[in-house]
N, C-alpha and C positions, 0 to 999 in steps of 0.2 A: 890311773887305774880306777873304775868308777866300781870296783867288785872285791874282792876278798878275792885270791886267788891260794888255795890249796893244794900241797903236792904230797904224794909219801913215794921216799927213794928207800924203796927196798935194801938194795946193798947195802947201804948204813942204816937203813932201821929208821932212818930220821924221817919227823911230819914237819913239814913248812910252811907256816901260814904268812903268805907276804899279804899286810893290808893296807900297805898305801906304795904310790910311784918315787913319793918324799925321799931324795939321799937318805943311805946311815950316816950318821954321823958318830954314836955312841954304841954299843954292845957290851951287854954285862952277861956273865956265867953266872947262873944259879948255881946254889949247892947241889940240886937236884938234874941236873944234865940237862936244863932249857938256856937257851939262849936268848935275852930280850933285845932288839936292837932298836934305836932312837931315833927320830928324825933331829932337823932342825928345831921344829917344833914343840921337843921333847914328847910325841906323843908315842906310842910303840907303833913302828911302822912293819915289822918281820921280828914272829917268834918260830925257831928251833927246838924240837922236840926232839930228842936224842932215847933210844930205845923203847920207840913211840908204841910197836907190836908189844910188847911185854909190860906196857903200861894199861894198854888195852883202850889208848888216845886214839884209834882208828876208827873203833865203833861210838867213841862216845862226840869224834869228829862230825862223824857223818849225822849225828844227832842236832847238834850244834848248827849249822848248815841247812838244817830243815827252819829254823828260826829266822824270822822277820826283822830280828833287830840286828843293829851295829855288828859285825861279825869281830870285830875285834874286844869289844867291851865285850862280847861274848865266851871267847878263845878267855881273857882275859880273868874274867869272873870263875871258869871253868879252872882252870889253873893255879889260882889264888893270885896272882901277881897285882901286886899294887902299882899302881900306874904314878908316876911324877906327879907331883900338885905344881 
């Protein structure tokens, strides 16, 4: 996957940000209804945003996506999520 690929699935409300082709291998549940999932790598390869609309993640997505850098350090920073050292 040479791109950040973004989805939002209305019926569950959920945003998808897949950012690499990498296996999951690992998936953790936030407190806060995200889903982080791991490659081999340990790097975040796909995060799930769970009641993305009423977070108000859709417009601050498409903000995000206007941006030049890394879209996952980006998603990432946005979020708070600390990433595996």
């Amino acid at each position: 996957m040479g791109r950040a690929v973004v989805r939002y699935y209305p019926d569950a409300d959920a945003l998808v940000a897949e950012l690499s082709d990498e296996p999951i291998v690992d998936e953790e549940l936030l407190d806060n209804d995200i889903v982080v999932s791991y490659g081999r790598s340990g790097k975040v390869v796909r995060i799930e945003i769970l009641d993305a609309s009423r977070r108000g993640l859709l417009e601050a997505v498409k903000q995000l996506l206007t941006h030049r850098t890394d879209p996952a350090v980006q998603v990432v920073k946005e979020l708070g999520i600390a990433q595996p050292t």
